[in-house]
N, C-alpha and C positions, 0 to 999 in steps of 0.2 A: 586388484589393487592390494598393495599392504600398506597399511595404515601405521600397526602398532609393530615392536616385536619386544623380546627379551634378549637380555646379556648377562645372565647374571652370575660368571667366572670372572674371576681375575686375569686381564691382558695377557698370556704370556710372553714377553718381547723384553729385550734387551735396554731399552726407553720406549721413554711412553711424552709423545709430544702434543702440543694442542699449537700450530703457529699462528694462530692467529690470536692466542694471550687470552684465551676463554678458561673458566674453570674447567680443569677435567675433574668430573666425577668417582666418589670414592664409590665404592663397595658396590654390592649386585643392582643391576636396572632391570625391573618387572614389568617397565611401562615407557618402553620409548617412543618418544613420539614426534612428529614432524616440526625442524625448527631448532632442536635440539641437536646436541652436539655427542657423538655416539665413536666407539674406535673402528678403526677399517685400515686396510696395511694396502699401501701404493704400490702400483707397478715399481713407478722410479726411484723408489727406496723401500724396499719389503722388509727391511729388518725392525723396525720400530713401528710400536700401534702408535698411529695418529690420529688426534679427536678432529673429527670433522662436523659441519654443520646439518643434518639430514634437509634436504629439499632443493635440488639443484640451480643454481643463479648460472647462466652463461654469462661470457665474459664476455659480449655486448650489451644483457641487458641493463636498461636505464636505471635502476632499483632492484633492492634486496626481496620486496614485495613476491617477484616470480616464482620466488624457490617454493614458496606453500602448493604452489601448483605443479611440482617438478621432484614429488619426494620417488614418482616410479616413470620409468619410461620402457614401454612393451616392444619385447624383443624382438617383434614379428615387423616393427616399423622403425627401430632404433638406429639402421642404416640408412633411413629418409627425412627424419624429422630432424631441420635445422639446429637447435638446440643439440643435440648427439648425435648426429650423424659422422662429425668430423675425431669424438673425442675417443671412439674403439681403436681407428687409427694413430691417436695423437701421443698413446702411449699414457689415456686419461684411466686404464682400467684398474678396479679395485677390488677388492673385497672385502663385503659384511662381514662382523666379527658376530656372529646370534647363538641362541639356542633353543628357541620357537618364535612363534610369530602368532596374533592374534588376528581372525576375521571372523564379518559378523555373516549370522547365517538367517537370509528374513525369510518369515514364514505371517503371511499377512502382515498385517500392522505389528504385528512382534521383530523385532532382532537379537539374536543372542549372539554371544559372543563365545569363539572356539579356542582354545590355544592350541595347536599344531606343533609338532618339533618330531625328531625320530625315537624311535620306540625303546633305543640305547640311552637317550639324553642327554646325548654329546652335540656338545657344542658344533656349531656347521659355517660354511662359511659362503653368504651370497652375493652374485655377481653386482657390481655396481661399476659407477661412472662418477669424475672429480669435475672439479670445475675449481679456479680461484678468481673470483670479482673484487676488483680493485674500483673504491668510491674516489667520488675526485677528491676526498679531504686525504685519501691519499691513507688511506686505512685496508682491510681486506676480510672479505669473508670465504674460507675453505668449504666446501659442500659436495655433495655426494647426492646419486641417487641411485633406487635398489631397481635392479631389471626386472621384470615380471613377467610372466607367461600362461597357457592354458593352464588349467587345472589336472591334476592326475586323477585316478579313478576314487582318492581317500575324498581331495576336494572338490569333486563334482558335486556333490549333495549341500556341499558349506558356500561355494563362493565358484565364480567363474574363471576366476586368476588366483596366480600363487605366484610369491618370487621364485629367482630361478637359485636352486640352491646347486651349489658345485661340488660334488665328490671331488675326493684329495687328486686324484689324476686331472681332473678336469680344473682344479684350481691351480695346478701347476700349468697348465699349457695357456690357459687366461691371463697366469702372469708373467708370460715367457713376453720378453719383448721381440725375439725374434716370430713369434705367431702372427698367421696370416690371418687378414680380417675372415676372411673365411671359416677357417677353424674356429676362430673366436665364436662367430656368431653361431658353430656347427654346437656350441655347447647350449645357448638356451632354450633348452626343453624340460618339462617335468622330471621332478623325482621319482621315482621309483618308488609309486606309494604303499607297497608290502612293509618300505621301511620306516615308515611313519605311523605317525599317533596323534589323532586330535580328541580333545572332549570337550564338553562346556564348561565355561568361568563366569564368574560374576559379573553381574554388568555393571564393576564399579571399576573396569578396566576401561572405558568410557571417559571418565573424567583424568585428563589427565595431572592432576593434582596426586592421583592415586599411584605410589608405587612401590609397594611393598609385597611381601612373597605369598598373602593373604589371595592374589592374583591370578597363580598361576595354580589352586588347590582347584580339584575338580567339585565341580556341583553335587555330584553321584559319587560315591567309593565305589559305584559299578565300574570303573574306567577299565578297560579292556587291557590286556597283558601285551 
């Protein structure tokens, strides 16, 4: 599962929309979190970051309520599960706009919290799915949710899932709309964990109230190179 992540660069895009008339957010986010409205660039128009809502709502269900339950959908069943099965096909694919991502690692009654990203600190971009749910007052909420997969060999020790993060080749053929569902799904597998970095953060990445760069400072100045 991913829970939490970061964005904390400025969009680089030509516009920056939000269609459904939500604030977009100024300056770095430390603490995103489910529910919330986050940038991600559309298959059916990739030139502009559009704020979408994180937690996927299908465009049957009754209520907005679903999407808290719909913020990851795992890639190993994302071809069978009602909810996404139709939207890889539908031309619904996206991508995360991040540049770590937080999970919690329990160790008994303890959990602490890791932040994860690549050992360069460049921003990354993760696979995801849209959806737009139209209420009958005749309004709409935009939403998104992040794909997720096994763990590679950095986050075996932290967590049993990780999202599925796409290198620049792999994010191009994700948003090729000529790609076969096939291909598509041949991309969600683990990172390449030689090229990542996690350490521990505070556990006031928890609340999500908190979202400032106090966040993403490691516990230890031991953090590995």
């Amino acid at each position: 599962m991913c829970g939490r992540y970061t964005f904390t660069r400025k969009p680089e895009a030509s516009r920056v929309l939000s269609p459904d008339g939500a604030p977009v957010p100024e300056g770095p986010r430390y603490n995103i979190a489910p529910t919330q409205y986050a940038p991600i660039r559309l298959l059916s128009d990739p030139e502009p970051v559009y704020y979408y809502r994180w937690g996927l709502i299908p465009f049957w269900a009754k209520d907005a309520k679903i999407g808290a339950s719909m913020i990851n959908a795992r890639s190993e069943t994302v071809d069978e599960k009602p909810a996404f099965r139709n939207l890889i096909r539908q031309g619904s694919r996206c991508l995360v706009l991040a540049d770590s991502f937080y999970e919690w690692k329990t160790d008994g009654k303890t959990k602490q919290p890791y932040r994860i990203g690549l050992r360069s600190g460049a921003p990354f971009f993760c696979a995801g799915l849209t959806s737009v749910w139209r209420n009958p007052a005749g309004g709409q909420i935009s939403s998104y949710t992040i794909l997720t997969t096994s763990p590679n060999e950095l986050m075996e020790g932290i967590h049993d899932r990780m999202p599925v993060i796409l290198p620049r080749e792999a994010a191009a053929v994700w948003m090729d709309p000529r790609a076969e569902t096939g291909d598509c799904l041949a991309l969600l597998r683990p990172y390449e964990s030689a090229e990542m970095l996690a350490y521990p953060v505070s556990s006031r990445v928890g609340n999500v109230r908190n979202d400032d760069a106090d966040l993403i400072l490691p516990l230890s100045p031991d953090v590995p190179a």
